[in-house]
N, C-alpha and C positions, 0 to 999 in steps of 0.2 A: 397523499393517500391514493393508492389502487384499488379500481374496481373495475377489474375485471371479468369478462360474464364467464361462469362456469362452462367446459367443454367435457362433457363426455363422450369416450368414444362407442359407448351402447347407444346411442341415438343414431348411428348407422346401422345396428341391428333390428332397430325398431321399426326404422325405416324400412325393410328388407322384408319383415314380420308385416307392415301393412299394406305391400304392395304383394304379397306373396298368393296365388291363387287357394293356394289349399289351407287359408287363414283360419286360425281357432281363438276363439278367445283367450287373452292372455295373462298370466300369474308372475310378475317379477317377484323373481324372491331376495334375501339378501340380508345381511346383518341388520339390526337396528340402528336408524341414524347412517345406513350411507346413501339416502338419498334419492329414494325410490319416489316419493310425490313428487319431488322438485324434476325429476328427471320425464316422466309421465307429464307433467304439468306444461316442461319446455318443450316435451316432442311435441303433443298437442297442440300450443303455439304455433311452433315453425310448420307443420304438417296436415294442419285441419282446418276446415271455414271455422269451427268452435270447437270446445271443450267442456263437456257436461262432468261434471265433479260430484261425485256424491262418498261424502266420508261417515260411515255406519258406527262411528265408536262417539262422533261429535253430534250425531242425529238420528238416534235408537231408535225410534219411529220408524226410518222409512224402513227398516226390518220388515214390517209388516206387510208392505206390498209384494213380498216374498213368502210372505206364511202363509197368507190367503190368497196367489193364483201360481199357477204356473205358466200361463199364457202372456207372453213374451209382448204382444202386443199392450194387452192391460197393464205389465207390470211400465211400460214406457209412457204409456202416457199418465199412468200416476209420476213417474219421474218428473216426466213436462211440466204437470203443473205444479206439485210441490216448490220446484227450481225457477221455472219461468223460462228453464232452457230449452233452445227446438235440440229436437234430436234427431237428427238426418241420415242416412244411411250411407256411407263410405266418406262424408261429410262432417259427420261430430267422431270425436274420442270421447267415447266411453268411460269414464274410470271410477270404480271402485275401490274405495281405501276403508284400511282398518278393516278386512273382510274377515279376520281370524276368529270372530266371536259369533261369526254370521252363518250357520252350517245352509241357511234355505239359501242365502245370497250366493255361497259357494255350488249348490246346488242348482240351480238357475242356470248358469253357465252351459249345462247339457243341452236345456232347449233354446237359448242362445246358438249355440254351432248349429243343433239342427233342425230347427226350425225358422233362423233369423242369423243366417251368415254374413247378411250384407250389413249388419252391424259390429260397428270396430268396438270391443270390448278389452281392458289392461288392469289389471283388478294389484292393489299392494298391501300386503301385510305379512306381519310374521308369519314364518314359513311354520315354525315349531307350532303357531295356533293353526294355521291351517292344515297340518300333519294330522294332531290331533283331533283334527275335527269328524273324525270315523269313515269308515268305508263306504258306509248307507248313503254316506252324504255328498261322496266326490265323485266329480264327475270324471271320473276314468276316459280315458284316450278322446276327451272332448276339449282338453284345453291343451295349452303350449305352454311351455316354461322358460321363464329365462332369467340366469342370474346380474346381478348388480353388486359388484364388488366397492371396497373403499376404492379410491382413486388411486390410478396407477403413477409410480414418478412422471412417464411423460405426460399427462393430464397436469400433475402437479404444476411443472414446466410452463406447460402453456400459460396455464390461468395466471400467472407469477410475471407473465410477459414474455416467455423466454424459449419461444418457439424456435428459434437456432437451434438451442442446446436437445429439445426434443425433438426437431428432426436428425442430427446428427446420432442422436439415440436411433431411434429408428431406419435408419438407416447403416447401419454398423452391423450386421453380419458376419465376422471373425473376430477371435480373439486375439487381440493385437493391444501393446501400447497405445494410450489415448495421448495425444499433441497436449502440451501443459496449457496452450489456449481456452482448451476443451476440459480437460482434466479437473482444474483448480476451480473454475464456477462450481462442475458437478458437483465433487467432493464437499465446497459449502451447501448445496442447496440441497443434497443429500439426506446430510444431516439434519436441515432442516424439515425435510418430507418424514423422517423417520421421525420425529417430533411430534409434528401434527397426527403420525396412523392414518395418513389420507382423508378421513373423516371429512368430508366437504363441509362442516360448518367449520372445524379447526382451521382447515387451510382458506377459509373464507376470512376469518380473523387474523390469519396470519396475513394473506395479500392484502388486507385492507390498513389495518393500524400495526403490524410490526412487532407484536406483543405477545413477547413470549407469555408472561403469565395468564394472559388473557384465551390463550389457546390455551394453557395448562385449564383454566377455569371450566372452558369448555367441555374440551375432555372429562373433567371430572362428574359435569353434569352427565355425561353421556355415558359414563360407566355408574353412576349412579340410577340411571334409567334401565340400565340391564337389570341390577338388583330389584328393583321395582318390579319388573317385567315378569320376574319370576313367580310372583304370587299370581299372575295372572290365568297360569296356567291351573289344568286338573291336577289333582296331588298336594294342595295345598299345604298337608299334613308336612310335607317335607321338606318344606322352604326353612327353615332352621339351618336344617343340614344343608342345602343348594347353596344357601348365603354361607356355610362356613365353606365349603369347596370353594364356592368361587373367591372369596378373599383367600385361600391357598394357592391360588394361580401363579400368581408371582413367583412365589418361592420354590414352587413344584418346578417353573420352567426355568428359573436359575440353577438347579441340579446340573448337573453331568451326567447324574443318572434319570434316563428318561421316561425310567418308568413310574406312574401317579403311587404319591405314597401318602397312605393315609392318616399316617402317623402328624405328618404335615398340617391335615385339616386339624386334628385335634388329639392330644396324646392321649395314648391306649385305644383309639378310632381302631375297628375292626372293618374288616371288607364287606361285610355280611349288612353289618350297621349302616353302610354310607353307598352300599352300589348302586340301588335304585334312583338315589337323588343324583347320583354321579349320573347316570345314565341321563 
């Protein structure tokens, strides 16, 4: 069995992001499930005396130290004590998770940058709840963004043990014949990254126990979690229809023809009936 520790290569832009003078609090954004606490959680680790953690969907309460001040200093030290964590100025990472339901928590952030710079702040949640979470409430050109994609092959590569083949990756530069040395691993482990969808818990299953189905399992939970996800949002009225689009996906992008047809989601489906949810 392999266990190998996860390597992202956003953990050098995070790094980059808190050594940066003109630092703003920070919003990683990114699909569901690729990995945005875990990733926040390791930078913190490697890069901080500590890590103060606060996740707002697991502990609906601490909301409120947002509803009632805006004064940066109060809202920290009601963090201190609820946590028990010190919170230190260029010394702790900050993080807030699950922030998408939190508009005062998103809200905050402004007098975070300006009035408490010297606190490192990395905030994760769905991007679409935090879209949605209105104009009133964002703090416009007070924070920084940055995305967190699934894992790229050469990520794959590493974690798999198999930092040769991703440096040779990375260093490659024309398009030229690959040496069948080189060739013949990629070609299998390929196929294998295209399996997993990069999904860092898939390919955590796959380098660990070998099992295909067990990444199949995974996966499934994690496109099941999208489904869910969608009620979560404003609109509720139209999760019928989002759930029947999104189970059309498949078939929409096995076409030839690339344009979304509605017909797909469900026959005689007009565009009129299903754009807002599509949207």
């Amino acid at each position: 069995m392999r266990n190998q520790t996860l390597e992202r290569f956003i953990l050098k832009k995070l790094l980059n992001w808190k050594n940066s003078p003109n630092r703003k609090p920070l919003i990683l954004k990114g699909v569901h499930q690729a990995g945005k606490t875990w990733v926040l959680k390791e930078f913190g680790r490697r890069c901080y005396e500590n890590v103060a953690y606060f996740n707002f969907e697991e502990n609906e309460a601490l909301r409120q130290f947002f509803e009632t001040s805006k004064n940066v200093s109060r809202i920290l030290q009601n963090l201190m004590m609820v946590s028990g964590q010190k919170i230190l100025p260029e010394k702790t990472l900050i993080i807030f998770d699950e922030v998408h339901d939190s508009p005062d928590v998103i809200n905050s952030l402004k007098y975070f940058c300006e009035n408490a710079p010297e606190y490192h702040i990395a905030c994760a949640g769905s991007f679409l709840g935090i879209s949605l979470a209105g104009p009133s409430s964002f703090p416009v050109d007070k924070v920084s963004f940055m995305q967190l994609d699934p894992m790229t092959f050469s990520e794959f590569l590493i974690v798999n043990g198999d930092a040769n083949l991703a440096s040779f990756i990375e260093n490659t530069d024309s398009i030229e014949p690959i040496p069948d040395a080189f060739f013949n691993p990629l070609y299998e482990k390929l196929k294998m990254y295209y399996v997993t969808g990069g999904m860092p818990e898939a390919v955590r299953m796959w380098t660990e126990l070998r099992d295909v189905s067990a990444v199949q399992e995974v996966l499934s939970d994690i496109i099941g979690s999208y489904e869910r996800d969608f009620a979560k949002h404003p609109g509720v009225s139209e999760f019928p229809k989002i759930s029947m689009i999104w189970k059309s996906v498949p078939s929409q992008l096995a076409r030839e023809n690339k344009k979304f047809i509605y017909r797909a989601v469900k026959n005689g489906a007009r565009t009129r009936e299903y754009e807002n949810a599509l949207q």
